[in-house]
ZAPA-259482 format. One record per atom (N, C-alpha, C): x, z, y. Coordinates in steps of 0.2 Angstrom, whole numbers, plus 2048, in hexadecimal, padded with zeros to 3 digits. Each point is the difference from the previous one (the first is absolute). Layout:
N
XZY
...
This chain:
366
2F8B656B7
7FD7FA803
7F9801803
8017FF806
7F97FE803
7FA7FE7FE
7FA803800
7FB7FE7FC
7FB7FD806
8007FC800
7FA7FA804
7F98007FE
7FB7FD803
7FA8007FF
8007FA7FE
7FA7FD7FD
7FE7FA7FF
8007FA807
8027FA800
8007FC803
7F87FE801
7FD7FE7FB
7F98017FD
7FE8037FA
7FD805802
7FD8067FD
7FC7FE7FC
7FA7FA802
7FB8017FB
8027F87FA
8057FD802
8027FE7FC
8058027FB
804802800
8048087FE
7FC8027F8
7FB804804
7FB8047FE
7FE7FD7F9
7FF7F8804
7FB7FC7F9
8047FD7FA
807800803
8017FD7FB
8058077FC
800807802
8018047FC
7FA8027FC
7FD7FE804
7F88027FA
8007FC7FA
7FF7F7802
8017FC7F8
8048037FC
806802804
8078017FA
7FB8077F9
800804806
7FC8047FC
7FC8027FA
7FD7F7800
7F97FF7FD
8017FC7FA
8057FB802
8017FA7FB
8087FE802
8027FC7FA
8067FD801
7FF7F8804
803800806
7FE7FA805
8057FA7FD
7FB7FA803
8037FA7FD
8057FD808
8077FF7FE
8047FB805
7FF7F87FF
8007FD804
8007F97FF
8087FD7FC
7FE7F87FF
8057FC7FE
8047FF804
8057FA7FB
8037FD804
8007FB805
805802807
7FC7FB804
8037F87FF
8058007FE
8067F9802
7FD7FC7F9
7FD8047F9
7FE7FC7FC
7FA7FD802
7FC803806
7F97FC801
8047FA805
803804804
8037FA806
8027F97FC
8058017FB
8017F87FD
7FB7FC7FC
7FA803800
7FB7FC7FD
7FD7FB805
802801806
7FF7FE805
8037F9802
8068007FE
8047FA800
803800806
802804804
8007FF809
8097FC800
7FE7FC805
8057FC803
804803806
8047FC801
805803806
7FB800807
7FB7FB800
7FC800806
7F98057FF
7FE8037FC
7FC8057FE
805806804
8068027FD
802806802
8027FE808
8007FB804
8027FE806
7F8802803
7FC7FD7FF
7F8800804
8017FD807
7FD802805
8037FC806
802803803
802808800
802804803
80B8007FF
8007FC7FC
8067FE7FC
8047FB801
7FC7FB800
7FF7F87FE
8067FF801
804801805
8077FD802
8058047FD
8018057FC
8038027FC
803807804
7FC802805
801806804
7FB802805
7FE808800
7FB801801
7FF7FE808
7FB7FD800
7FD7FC808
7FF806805
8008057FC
7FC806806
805804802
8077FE7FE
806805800
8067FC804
804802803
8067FD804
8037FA7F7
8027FB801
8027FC7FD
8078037FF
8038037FA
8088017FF
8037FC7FF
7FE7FA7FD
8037FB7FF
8017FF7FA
7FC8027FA
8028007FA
7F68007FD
8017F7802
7FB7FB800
7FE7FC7FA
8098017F9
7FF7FD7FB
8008027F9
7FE807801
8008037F8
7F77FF7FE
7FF8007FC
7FE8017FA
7F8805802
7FB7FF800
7FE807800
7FD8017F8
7FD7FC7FA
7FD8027FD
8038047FC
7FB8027FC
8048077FC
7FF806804
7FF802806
800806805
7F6801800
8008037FA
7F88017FE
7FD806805
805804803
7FD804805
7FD7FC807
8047FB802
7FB7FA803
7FC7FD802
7FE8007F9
7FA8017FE
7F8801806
8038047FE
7FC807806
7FD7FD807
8067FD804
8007FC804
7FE7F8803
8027FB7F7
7FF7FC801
7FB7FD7FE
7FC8037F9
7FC7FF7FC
7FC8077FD
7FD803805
7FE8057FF
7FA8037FB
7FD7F97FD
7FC7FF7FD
8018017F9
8067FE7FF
8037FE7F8
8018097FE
801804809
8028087FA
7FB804801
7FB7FE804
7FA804800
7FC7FE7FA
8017FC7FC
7FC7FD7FB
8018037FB
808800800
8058057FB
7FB8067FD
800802807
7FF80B800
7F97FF7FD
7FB7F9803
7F98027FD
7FE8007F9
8047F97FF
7FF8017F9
8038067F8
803802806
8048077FD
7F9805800
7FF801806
7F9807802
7FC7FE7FB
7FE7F97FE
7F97FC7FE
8008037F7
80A800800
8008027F8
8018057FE
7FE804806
80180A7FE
806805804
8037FB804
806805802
7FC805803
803805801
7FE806807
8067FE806
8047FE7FF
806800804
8067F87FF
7FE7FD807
8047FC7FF
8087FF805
8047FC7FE
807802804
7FF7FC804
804801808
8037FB804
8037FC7FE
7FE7FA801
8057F87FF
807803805
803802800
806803805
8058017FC
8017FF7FA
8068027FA
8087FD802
8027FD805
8037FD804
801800807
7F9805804
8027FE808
804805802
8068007FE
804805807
8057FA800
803803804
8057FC804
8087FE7FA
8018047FE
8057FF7FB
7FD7F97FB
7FA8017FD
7FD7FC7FD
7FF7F7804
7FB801805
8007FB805
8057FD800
807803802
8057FD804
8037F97FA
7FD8007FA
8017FA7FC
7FF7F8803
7F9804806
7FA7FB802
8037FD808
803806802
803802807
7FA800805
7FC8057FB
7F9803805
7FE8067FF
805804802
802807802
7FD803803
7FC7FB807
7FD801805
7F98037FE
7FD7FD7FD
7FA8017FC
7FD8057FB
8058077FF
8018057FA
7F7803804
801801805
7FA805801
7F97FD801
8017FB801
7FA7F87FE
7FD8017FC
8048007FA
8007FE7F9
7FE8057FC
802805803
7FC8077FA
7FA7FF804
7FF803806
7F9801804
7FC7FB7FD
8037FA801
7F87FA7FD
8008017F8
8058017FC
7FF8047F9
7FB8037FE
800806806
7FD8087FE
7F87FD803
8007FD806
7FA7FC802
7FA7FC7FD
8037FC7FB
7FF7F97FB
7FC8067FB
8068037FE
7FE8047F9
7F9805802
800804804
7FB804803
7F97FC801
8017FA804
7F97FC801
7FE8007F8
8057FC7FC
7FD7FF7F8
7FC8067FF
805806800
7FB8077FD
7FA7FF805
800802804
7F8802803
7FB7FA801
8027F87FD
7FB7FD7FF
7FD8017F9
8038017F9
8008017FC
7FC8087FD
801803804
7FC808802
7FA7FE803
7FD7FA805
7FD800803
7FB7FC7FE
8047FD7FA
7F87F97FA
7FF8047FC
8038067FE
7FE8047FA
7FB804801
801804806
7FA804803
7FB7FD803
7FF7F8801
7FA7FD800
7FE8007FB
8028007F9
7FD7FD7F9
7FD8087FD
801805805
7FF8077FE
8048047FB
8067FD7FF
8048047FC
804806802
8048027FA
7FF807804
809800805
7FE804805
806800803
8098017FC
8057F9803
8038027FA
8057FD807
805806805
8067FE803
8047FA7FD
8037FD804
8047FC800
805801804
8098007FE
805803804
8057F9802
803802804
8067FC803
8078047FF
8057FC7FC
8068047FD
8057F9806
803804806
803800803
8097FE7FB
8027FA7FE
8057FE7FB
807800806
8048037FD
8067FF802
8078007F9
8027F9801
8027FD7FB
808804800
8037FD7FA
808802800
8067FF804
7FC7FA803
8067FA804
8037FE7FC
8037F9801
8047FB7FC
808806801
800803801
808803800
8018067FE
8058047FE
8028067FE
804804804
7FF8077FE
803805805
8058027FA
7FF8007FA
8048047FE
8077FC7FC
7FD7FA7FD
8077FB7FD
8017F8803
8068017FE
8017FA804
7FE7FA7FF
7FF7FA802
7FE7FA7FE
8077FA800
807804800
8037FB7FE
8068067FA
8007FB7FA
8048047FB
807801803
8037FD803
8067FE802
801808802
7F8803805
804803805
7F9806800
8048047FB
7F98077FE
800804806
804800805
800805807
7F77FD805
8027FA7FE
7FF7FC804
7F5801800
7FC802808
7FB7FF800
7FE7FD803
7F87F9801
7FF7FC802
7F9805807
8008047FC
7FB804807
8018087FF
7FB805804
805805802
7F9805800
80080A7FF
7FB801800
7FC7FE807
802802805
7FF7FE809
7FC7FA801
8037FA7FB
7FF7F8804
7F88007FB
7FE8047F9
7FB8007FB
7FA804804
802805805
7FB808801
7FE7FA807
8037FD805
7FE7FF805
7FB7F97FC
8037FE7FC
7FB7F7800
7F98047FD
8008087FA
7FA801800
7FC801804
802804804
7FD804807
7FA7FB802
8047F9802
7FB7FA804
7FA7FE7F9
8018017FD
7FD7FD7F9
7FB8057FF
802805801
7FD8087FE
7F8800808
8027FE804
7FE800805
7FA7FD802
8027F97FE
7F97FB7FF
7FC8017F9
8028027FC
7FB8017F9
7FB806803
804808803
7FC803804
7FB7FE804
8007FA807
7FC7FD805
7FC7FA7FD
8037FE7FA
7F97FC7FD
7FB8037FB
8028067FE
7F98037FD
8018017F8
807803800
8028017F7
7FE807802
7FE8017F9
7FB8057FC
8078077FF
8047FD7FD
8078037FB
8087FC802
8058007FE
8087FD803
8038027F6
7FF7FC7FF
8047FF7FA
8097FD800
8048047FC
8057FE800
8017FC7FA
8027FA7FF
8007FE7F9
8047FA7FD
8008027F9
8067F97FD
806803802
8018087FF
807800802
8028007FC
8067FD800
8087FF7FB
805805804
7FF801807
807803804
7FE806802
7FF8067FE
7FD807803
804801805
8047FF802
803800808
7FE7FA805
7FC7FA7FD
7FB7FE803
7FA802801
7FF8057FC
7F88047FF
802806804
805802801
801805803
800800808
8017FA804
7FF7FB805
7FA801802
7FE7FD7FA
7F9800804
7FB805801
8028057FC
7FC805801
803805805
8047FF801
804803807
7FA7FE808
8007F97FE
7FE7FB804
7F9804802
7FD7FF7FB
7F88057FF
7FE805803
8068057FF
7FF806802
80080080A
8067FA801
8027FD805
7FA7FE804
7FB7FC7FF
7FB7FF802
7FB8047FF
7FD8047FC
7FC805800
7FF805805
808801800
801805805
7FF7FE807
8037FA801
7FF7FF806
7F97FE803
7FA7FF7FA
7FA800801
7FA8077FF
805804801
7FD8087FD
7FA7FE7F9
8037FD7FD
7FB7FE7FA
8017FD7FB
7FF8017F9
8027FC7FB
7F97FC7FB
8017FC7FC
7FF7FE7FD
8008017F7
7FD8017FB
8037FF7FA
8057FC7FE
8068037FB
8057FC801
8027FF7F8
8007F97FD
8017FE7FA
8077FD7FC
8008017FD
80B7FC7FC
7FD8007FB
8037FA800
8007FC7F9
8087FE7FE
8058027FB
8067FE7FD
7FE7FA7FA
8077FD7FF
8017FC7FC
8068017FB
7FC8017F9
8067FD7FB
8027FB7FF
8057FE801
8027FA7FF
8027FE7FB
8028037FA
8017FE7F8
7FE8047FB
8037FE7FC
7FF8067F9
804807801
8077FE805
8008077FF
7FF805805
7F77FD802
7FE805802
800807807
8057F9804
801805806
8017FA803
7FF80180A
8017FB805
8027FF7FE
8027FA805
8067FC802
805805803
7FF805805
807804801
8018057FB
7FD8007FA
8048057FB
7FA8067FE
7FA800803
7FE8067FE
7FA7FF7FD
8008077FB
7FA7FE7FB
7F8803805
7F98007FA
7FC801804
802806803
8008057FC
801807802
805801806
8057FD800
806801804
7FC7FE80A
7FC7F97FF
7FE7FD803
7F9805805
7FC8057FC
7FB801802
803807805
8088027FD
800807803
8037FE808
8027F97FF
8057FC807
7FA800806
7FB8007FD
7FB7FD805
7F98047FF
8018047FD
7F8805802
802805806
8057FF802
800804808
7FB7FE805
7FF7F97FE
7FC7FE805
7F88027FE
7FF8027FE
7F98057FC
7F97FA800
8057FA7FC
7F97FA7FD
7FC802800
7F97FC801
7F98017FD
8017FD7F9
8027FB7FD
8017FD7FA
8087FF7FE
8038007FA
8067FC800
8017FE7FA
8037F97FE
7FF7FD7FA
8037F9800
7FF7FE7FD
8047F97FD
7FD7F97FE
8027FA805
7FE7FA7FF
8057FA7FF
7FF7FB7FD
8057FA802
8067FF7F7
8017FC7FF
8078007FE
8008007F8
7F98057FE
8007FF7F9
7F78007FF
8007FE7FA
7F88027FD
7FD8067FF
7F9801801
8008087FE
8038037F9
8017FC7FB
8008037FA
808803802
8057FB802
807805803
802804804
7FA802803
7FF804806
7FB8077FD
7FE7FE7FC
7FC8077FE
8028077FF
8098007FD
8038067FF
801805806
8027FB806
801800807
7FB802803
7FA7FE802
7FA8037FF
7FF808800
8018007F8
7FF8067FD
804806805
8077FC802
804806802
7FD803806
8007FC804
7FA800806
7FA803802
7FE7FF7FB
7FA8067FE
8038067FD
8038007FC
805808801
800804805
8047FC803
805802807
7FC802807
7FA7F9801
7FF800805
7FB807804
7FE800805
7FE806803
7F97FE802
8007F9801
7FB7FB802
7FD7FC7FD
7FC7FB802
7FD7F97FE
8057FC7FC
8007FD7F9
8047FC7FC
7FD7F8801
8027FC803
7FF7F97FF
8047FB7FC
7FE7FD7FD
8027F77FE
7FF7FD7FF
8047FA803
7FA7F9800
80A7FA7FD
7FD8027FA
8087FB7FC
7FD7F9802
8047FB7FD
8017F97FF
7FB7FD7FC
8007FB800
7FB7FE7FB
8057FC7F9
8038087FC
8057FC7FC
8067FE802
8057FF7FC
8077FE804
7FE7F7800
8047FE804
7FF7F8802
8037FD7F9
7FD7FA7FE
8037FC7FD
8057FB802
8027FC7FC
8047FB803
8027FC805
7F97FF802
8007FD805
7FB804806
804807801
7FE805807
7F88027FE
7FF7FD7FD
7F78007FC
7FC808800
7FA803800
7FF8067FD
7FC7FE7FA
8018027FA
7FA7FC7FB
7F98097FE
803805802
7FC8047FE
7F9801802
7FB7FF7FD
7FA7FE803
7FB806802
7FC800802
7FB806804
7FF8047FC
7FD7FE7F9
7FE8057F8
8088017FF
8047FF800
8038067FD
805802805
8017FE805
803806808
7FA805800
7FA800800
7FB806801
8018047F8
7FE7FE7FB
8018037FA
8078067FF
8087FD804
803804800
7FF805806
7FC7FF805
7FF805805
7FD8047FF
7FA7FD800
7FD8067FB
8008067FC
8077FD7FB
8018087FD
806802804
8027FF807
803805802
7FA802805
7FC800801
7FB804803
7FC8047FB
7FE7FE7FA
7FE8047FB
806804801
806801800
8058057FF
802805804
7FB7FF807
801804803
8037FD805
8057FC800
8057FD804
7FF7FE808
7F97FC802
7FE7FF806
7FD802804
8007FD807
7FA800804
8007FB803
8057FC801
7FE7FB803
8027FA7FC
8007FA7FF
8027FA7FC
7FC7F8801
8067FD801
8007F9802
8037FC7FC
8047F9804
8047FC7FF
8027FE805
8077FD7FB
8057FD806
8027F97FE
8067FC7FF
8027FA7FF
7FC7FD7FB
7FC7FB800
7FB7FD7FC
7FC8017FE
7FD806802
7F78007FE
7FE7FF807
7F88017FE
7FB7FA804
7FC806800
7F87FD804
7FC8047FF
7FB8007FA
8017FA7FC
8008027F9
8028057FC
806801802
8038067FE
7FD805802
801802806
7FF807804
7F58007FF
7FF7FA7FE
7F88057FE
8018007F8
8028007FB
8048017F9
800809801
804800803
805807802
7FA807802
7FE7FC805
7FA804804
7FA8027F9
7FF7FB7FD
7FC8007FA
8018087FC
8067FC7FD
8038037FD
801809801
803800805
800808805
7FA802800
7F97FF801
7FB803802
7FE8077FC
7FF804805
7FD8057FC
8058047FB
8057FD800
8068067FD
803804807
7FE80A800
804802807
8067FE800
801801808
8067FF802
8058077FD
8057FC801
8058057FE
802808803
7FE8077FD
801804804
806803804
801802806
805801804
8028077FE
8068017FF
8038077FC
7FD807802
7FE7FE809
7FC808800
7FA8017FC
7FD7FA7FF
7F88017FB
8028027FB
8067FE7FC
8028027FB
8028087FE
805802806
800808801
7F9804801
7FB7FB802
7FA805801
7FD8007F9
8007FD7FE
7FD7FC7FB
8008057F9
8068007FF
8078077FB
7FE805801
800803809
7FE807801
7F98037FE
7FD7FA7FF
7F78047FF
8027FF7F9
């Protein structure tokens, strides 16, 4: 494989040097802050919307769906609501926050039937998020503190569909999208995250490694065509106890499908709490070549969709997987806050980052 240069070099540069130095904090969740919010069908409309399609775009004619719910929107119609998001995330310690994009490709959109909008949508993502960092970098270094980068992790979500099972039992041959229709919607996705100013291109929340597979395709795809690349992050998904995605495969199995893409991190978020996620973890830090991340749940949901696991004991458990050696990067995902993620940050400080195998072979030799 082709080895490329940095897209930006000196940012590159900076955030392989934190890796370096300490175990970096990723931000929360973003849809758990968004529903605190309360937002109504005319929030996610804004005026750009109002009529139930977008004003700036030829009218299809499909004037009467629904937009709420489409948090990537957001972006567009209430841009306020997720740059808020990202600050209060910085304010609580993150080093790196995601793009509100976990939904904008066009497979994703086409729920909304605003398809039209995929390279909109990551671009003013990647934009929103990056303003947050550099204003955040820019009141800190007023206050004389010491220089502490802030990143933009360019998100690119699972899509609501699968590449590899079917979505009707009736008919197991049977696929609702293809690798082709996956690689081209990331391309456009992949595009705008690059021209709004993402730091990194994160693949993440995969359940379908042939949709991970897509998109790293995608990646390579756009890289090349910009003679330059970017660092590039995967986060998988367990999805139960037993311990392997959704298409069947465990950590191990998972990290060997998708280290050809030669990640700057790879690791696991979404689906369970850290404490059932820790053995998975561990295997990853075995396996991996590289950076090990996690950013679990906040606990499994209760009854009622609920996360009830509170900031002291999601950092308590992370904790000793960085005491273990285990990390270098660690966040959250479905229901923690920045309560949380400054808990965590707490917690992490000052335990090194987890060593990468060659420091370990150097390490032995002397």
């Amino acid at each position: 494989m082709k080895t490329l240069p940095w897209l930006n070099p000196a940012r590159a540069n900076a955030l392989q040097k934190a890796l370096s130095e300490r175990i970096l904090i990723i931000d929360g969740a973003m849809g758990t802050m968004i529903q605190r919010h309360r937002l109504e069908e005319a929030d996610y409309r804004g005026e750009r919307f109002v009529d139930g399609f977008d004003s700036a775009h030829v009218h299809d004619g499909q004037c009467g769906h629904d937009l709420k719910g489409n948090n990537d929107l957001l972006l567009l119609s209430k841009p306020e609501v997720i740059a808020g998001v990202h600050t209060e995330y910085l304010e609580a310690g993150a080093d790196l926050v995601e793009t509100n994009t976990f939904n904008a490709t066009s497979v994703s959109q086409a729920d909304y039937h605003l398809e039209h909008l995929v390279y909109e949508l990551n671009k003013e993502g990647a934009r929103v998020a990056r303003a947050c960092c550099d204003a955040v970098e820019a009141a800190e270094a007023g206050k004389g503190r010491p220089d502490k980068p802030r990143f933009v992790i360019g998100v690119l979500g699972p899509t609501s569909r699968t590449a590899s099972i079917s979505p009707d039992v009736n008919d197991p041959g049977y696929r609702n999208t293809n690798f082709d229709e996956l690689r081209t919607t990331y391309r456009e996705a992949i595009e705008g995250l690059i021209d709004g100013g993402a730091d990194t291109i994160m693949v993440e929340t995969i359940f379908d490694t042939l949709n991970a597979k897509a998109a790293l395709y995608a990646v390579e795809e756009v890289f090349e065509a910009r003679g330059g690349r970017l660092p590039v992050m995967i986060s998988g998904t367990i999805t139960d106890a037993s311990g392997r995605t959704l298409s069947g495969q465990t950590a191990e199995a998972f990290y060997a499908s998708i280290s050809h893409g030669r990640p700057l991190s790879v690791g696991l978020n979404c689906a369970l709490g850290a404490k059932d996620l820790r053995e998975h973890v561990e295997t990853l830090a075995r396996v991996a070549d590289g950076y090990v991340s996690a950013h679990p749940n906040a606990g499994l949901p209760n009854a009622f969709g609920e996360y009830d696991e509170t900031p002291e004991e999601m950092a308590a458990t992370l904790k000793e997987f960085a005491e273990s050696g285990l990390l270098n990067l660690v966040g959250g995902c479905c229901g923690t806050t920045p309560a949380h993620i400054k808990a965590i940050a707490e917690a992490v400080r000052g335990i090194p980052p987890r060593r990468l195998p060659a420091d370990l072979e150097l390490a032995d030799a002397a």
